[in-house]
C-alpha positions in Angstrom: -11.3 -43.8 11.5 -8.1 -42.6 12.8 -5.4 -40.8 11.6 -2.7 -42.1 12.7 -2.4 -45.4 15.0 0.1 -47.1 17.2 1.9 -49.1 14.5 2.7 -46.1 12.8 4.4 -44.2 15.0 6.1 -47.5 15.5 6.8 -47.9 12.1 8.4 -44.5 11.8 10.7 -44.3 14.5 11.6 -48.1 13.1 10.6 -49.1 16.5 8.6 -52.7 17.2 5.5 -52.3 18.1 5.3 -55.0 20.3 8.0 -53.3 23.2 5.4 -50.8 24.0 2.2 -51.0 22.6 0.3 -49.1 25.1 2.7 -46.3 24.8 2.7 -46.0 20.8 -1.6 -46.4 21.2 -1.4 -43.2 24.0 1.0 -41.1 21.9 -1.4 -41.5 18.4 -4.6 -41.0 20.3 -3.3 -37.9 21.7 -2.0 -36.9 18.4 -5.5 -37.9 16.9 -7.2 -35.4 19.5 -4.6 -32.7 18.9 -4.5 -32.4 15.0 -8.2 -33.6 14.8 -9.9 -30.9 17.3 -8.3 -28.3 14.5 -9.7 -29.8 11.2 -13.0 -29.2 9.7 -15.4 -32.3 9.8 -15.2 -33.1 6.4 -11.2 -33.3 5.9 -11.1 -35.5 9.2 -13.6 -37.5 7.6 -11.7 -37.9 4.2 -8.4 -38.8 6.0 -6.2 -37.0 3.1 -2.0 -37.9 3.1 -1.4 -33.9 4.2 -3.4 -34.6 7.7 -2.3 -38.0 8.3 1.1 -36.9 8.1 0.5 -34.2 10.4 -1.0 -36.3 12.8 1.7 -38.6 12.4 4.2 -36.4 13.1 2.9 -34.8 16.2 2.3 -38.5 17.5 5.9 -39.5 17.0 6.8 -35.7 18.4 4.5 -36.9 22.1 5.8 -40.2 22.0 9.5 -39.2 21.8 8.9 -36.3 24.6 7.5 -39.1 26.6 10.8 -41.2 26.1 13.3 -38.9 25.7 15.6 -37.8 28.4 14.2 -34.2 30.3 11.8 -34.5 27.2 13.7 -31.6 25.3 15.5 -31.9 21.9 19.1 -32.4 22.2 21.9 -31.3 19.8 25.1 -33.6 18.5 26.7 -31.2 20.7 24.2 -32.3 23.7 23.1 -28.4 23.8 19.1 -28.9 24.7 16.8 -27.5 23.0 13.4 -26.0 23.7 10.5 -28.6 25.1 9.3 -30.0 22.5 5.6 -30.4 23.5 5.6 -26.5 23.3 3.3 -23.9 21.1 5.1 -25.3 18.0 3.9 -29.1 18.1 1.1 -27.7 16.3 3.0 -24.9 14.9 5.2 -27.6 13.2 2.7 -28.6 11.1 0.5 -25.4 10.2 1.6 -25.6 6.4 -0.2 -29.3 6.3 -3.1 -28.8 7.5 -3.9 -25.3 6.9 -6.0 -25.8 4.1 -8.4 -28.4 6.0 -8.2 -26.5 9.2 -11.5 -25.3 10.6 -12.1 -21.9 11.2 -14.0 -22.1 14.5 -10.9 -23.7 15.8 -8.2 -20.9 15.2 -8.5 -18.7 18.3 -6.2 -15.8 19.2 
């Protein structure tokens, strides 16, 4: 099962899915590998709210780097920000997925 698909990244930037399918289906794969390499078997398996919105989150975080101009955050004041497909993609979400996160994974 997946964690997070296409049409929900869609959904959440209240974007149709339709206008760029393949692009919504590449940003939630990647953001299934990403959050799914760090979880223990059994929590990937059991597809709990907490990783699912992690996984949802970093999916709409890739998508919207791919999109957005320079792919860096910008401020109302148009100030960039740091890229946002840095160390704190993952980072971001720590405090979700900490509890189901597999040991093995968590290097350095």
């Amino acid at each position: 099962m997946a964690l997070v698909t296409g049409q929900n990244v869609a959904a959440a930037l209240q974007l149709t899915y339709a206008d760029d399918t393949a692009g919504f289906n590449q940003a939630a794969a990647a953001a299934q590998l990403t959050v799914g390499n760090l979880l223990t078997t059994a929590a990937l398996a059991a597809e709990n709210a907490a990783c699912k919105e992690a996984a949802l989150q970093v999916g709409i975080e890739i998508y919207q780097a791919r999109t957005s101009v320079g792919g860096q955050i910008v401020a109302v004041d148009f100030t960039p920000g740091p890229y946002r497909l840095s160390v704190w993609l993952i980072r971001r979400v720590y405090a979700l997925i900490g509890p189901y996160m597999n040991p093995a994974g968590m290097v350095g």
